[in-house]
N, C-alpha and C positions, 0 to 999 in steps of 0.2 A: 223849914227847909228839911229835908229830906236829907241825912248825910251818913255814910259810908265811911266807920271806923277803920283803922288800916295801921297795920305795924307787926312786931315781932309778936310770935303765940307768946315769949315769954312774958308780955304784958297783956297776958288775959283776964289776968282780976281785975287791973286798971280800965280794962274797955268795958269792963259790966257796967264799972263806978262810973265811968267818965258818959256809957249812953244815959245810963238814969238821970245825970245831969240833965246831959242836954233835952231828954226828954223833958227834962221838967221847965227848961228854959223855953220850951215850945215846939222844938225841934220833932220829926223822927228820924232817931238814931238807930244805924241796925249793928252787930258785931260781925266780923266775918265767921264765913260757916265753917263749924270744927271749933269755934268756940272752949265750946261746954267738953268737949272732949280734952282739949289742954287745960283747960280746970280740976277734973278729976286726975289728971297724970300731967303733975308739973317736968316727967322728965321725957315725956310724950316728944316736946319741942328738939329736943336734941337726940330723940331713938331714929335718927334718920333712917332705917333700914322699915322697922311697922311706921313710921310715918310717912314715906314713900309710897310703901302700898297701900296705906289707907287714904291719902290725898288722892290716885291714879284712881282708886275703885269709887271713890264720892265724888270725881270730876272735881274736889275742891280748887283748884283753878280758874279750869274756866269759870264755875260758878260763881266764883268772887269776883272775877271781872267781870259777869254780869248784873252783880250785886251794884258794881262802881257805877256802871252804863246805868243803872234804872235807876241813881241816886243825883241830887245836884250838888254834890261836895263829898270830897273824901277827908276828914282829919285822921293825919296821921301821927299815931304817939310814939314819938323819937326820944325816948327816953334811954338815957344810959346804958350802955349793954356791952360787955365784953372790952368793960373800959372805954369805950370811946361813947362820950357826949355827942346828944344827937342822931344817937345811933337808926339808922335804915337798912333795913336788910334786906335782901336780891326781891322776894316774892312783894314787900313795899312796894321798893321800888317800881316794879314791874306796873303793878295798880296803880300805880302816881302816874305811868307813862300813859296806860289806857283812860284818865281820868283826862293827862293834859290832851291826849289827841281826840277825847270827847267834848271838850273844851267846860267841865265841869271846874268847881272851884276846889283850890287844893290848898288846905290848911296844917300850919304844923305845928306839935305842941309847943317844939323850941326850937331854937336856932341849930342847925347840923354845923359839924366841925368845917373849917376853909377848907374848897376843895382840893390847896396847894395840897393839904394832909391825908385825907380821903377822897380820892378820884371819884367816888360815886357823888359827892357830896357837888359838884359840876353840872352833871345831870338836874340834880335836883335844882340848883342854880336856874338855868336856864328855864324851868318850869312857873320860876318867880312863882313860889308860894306864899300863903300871908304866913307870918312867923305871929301866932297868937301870946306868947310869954304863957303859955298857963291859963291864961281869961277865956276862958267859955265865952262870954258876952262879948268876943272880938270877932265871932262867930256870924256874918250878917250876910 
């Protein structure tokens, strides 16, 4: 399967780990584009003013939603972030919605917070993803 890693740059080293997995489990896995550039500047992710213009001048958007469209599964790594468990952030999100109205499959490393507590977490709801707990091999 064909799948389209997706989450916060802050878990950019996780998505290198987590494609080589799934490459290895048979899969191909791709990272979103601009990767390797929040790898070398871990504070890249939060200079929002040069990450601004460097997303607008690589098209990194659209490209990523095209990334999603030419993929049959997006996993997304909802890991911890800014305290809250589960964590999904806006440009996620956004890929989750072009995933579910591509009608691709949308996997998530863990469970998001109730969305009584995080309103985004609603959204996500309604997209019914598989909640994989961590297992790679929940991946099918």
């Amino acid at each position: 399967m064909k799948i389209a890693i997706i989450g916060s740059m802050q878990f950019a080293e996780d998505m290198v780990k987590i494609k080589k997995q799934l490459d290895e489990l048979g899969h191909t896995a791709e990272v979103p584009l601009g990767t390797a550039s929040h790898l070398k500047d871990k504070e890249f992710v939060d200079n929002l003013d040069d990450n601004l213009e460097w997303c607008i001048t690589n098209d990194i958007m659209r490209r990523n939603f095209q990334q999603v469209a030419e993929s049959d599964a997006v996993l997304v790594l909802n890991y911890k972030r800014n305290g809250i468990e589960g964590y999904i952030g806006i440009s996620a999100l956004m890929e989750m919605g072009v995933a579910h109205y591509l009608k691709k499959k949308i996997f998530l490393i863990q469970h998001t917070p109730d969305y009584k507590n995080a309103r985004w977490a609603h959204e996500v709801a309604i997209m019914q993803p598989t909640i994989i707990k961590g297992d790679l091999t929940k991946i099918k």
